[in-house]
N, C-alpha and C positions, 0 to 999 in steps of 0.2 A: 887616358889609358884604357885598351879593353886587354881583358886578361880571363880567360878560365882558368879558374882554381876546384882542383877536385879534391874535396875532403872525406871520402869513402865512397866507394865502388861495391858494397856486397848488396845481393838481393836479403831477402826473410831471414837470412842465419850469417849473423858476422862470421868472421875466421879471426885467426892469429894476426893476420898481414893484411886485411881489410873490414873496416869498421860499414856500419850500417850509412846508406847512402848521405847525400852531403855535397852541394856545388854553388860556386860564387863565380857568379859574373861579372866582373868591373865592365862599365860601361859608361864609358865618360863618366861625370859626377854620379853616377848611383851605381849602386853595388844592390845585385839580386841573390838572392839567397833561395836555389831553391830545395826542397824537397829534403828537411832536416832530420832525418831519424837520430836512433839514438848515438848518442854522443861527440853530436854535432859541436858542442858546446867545446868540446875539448879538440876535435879534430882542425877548429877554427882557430885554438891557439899555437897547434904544431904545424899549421900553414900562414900564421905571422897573418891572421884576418883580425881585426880587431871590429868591434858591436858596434862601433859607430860607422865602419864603412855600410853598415848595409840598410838601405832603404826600401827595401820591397821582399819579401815574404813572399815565396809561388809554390802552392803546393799544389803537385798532379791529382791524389785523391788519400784518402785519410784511411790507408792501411799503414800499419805500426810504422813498417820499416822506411816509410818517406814523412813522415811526422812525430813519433813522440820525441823528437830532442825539441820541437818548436820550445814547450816549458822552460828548459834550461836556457835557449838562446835568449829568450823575451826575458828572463832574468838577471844574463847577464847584460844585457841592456839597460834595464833598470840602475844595475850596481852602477855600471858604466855613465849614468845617468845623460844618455841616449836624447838629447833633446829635442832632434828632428821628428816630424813623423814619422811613423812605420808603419807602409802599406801591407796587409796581408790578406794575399789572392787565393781563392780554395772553390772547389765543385759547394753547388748551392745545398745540392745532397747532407754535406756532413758538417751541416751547422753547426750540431748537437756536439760531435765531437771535437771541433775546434774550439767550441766555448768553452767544455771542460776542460782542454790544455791548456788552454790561456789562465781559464781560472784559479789552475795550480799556480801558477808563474807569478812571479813577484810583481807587485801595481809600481805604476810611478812612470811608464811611456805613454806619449800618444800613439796611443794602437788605433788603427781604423781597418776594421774589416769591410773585404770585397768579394760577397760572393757572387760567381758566375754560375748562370742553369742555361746557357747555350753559346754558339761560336761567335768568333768577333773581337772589334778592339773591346779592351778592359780599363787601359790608361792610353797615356799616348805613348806611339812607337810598342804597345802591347796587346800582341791577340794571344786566345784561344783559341784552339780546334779540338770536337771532342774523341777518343780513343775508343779501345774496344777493348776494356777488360772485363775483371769480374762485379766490378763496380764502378760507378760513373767516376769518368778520370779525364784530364783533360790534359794538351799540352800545350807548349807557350812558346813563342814566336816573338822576338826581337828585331825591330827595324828601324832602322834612320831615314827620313826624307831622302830624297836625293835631293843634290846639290851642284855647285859649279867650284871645279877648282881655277884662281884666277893662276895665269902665267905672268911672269915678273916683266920678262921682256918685253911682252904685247904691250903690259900696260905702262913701260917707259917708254914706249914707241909712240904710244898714243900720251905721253905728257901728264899723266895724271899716279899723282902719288900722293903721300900721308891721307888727311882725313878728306880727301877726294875718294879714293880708295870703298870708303863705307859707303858714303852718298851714294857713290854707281853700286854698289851691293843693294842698298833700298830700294832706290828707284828703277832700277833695271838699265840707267840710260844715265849720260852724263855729257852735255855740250855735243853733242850727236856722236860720241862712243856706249855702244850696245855693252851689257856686260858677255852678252856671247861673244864679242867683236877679243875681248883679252881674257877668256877661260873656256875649259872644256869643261863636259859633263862629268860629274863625280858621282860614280854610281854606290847606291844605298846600301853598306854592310847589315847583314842580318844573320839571327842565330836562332834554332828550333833547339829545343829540349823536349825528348817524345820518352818519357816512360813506359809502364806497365802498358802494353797494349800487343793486340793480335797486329796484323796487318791490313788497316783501314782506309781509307778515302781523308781523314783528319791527319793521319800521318801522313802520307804522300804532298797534303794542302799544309800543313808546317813547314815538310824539309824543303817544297821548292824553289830552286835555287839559291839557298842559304849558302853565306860563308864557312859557316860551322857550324855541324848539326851532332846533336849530342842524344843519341838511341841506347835506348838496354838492348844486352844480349845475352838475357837469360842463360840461354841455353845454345849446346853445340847444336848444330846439322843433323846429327845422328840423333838426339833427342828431339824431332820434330813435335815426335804424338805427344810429347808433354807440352812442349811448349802450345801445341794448339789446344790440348786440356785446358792449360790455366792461362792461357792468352795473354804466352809472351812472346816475342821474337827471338827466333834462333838468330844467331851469328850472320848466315847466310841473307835471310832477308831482313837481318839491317844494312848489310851491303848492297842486297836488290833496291833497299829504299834509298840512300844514299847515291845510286848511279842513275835510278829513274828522277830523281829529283833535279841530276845536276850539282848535286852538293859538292861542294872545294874540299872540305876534310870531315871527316865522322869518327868522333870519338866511341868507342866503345864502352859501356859501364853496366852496373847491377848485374851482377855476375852470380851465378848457382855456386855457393859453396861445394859441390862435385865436382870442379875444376879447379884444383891445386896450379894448372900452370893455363891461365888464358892464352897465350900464344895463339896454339891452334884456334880459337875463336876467331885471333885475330886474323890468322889465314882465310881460316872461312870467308868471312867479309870481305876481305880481299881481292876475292877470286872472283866474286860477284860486284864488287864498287863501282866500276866503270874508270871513270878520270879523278874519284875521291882518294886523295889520302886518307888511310885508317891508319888510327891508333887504338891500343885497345890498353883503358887505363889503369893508374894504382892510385894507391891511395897520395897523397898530395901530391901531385903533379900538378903542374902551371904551365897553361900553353897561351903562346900567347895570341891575340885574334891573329889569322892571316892578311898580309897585305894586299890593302885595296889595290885592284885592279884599273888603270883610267882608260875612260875610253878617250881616243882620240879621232 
């Protein structure tokens, strides 16, 4: 299953209607969790997430509002008595502050921290690229190999079925049938998460050609000169980034409490997306990945 799950959309000051940020990846067998502010712990139970789906911890960089719920999740993990490991990825910068969260948090998981200080993979199918905010922040990039999908027909054509089937997947070849001979290429779904950031060279190198690319938008259009103050993206250029990239959909999130109704954000980005579907989110909404594409 891949599934984004969004369990709050506010920037630095929750509201009534949106809790401090908060987002789950399913992703075949791992579930990423990133960027927990507060009351993640809780927003995880009114989106039916339960502590054992999640295997990987990504935090963009260690201001309040994308980390202090880390404490409460890693706890309720422990209750949950969580037995897998949990990867937890974060800027090399805010050592200091991710120990002391952890510290609070109740012991009894296998935690293993991962910190990053430049670009690149970090696990497998996982990079970094870094942003441009007030503080070193990084964003994270989801990718699957590419592959071949087999076709049924070709391969009754050519006489080979059951555990003939994997042999030609291993070996590439079987009694002189190629595996190109019965599949076509299956191209690699992927997904960018680009936080707090201005408009950089690391965000353009996340979103492209992502299936799903998931930006803050702080701020409207009209609040440009803020958003370049405290180097976040307005609306409009996360939809510049999302059409320069090529991206298939762009969710919209982190939202300035001075926007009672995102709409209009979402227009913004809109007008600038290119061939991206925007959405621009709330809090628990589940979307689910969009369908792969095959080349043929």
């Amino acid at each position: 299953m891949r599934e984004f799950v969004v369990l709050g959309t506010a920037s630095q000051v929750p509201t009534r209607t949106r809790n401090h940020n908060g987002y789950v990846l399913h992703w075949d067998g791992e579930g990423l969790l990133f960027d927990p502010g507060e009351g993640t712990q809780r927003q995880m139970i009114q989106a039916g997430v339960s502590a054992s789906q999640i295997t990987r911890i990504c935090i963009t960089h260690v201001h309040g509002d994308h980390c202090f719920g880390l404490p409460g999740v890693l706890s309720r993990m422990a209750l949950d008595r969580v037995e897998h490991p949990i990867h937890l990825h974060y800027p090399a910068s805010g050592e200091d502050m991710i120990r002391a969260l952890v510290a609070v948090a109740s012991p009894g998981i296998d935690l293993r921290l991962h910190p990053h200080g430049g670009p690149g993979p970090i696990a497998a199918g996982l990079e970094v690229r870094p942003l441009l905010h007030r503080i070193e922040t990084y964003g994270y990039r989801v990718l699957e190999p590419e592959g071949r999908s087999l076709l049924p027909e070709r391969l009754a054509a050519a006489g080979i079925t059951g555990s003939d089937i994997s042999l030609l997947q291993r070996d590439g070849s079987l009694g002189g049938v190629r595996l190109e001979d019965v599949s076509v290429p299956r191209p690699a779904q992927s997904f960018a998460f680009v936080m707090d950031t201005a408009p950089c060279d690391g965000a353009g190198e996340l979103a492209e050609g992502v299936d799903l690319l998931v930006a803050e938008s702080t701020f409207s259009d009209d609040d440009g000169a803020l958003a370049a103050q405290y180097r976040h993206l307005t609306a409009g250029q996360a939809g510049g980034l999302a059409a320069a990239a090529e991206a298939g959909m762009l969710i919209l999130t982190h939202f300035s409490s001075r926007y009672p109704d995102v709409g209009q954000l979402g227009e913004q980005a809109r007008a600038r997306s290119g061939g991206a579907a925007v959405m621009a989110a709330n809090d628990l909404d589940r979307v689910p990945f969009p369908k792969r594409q095959r080349w043929l």
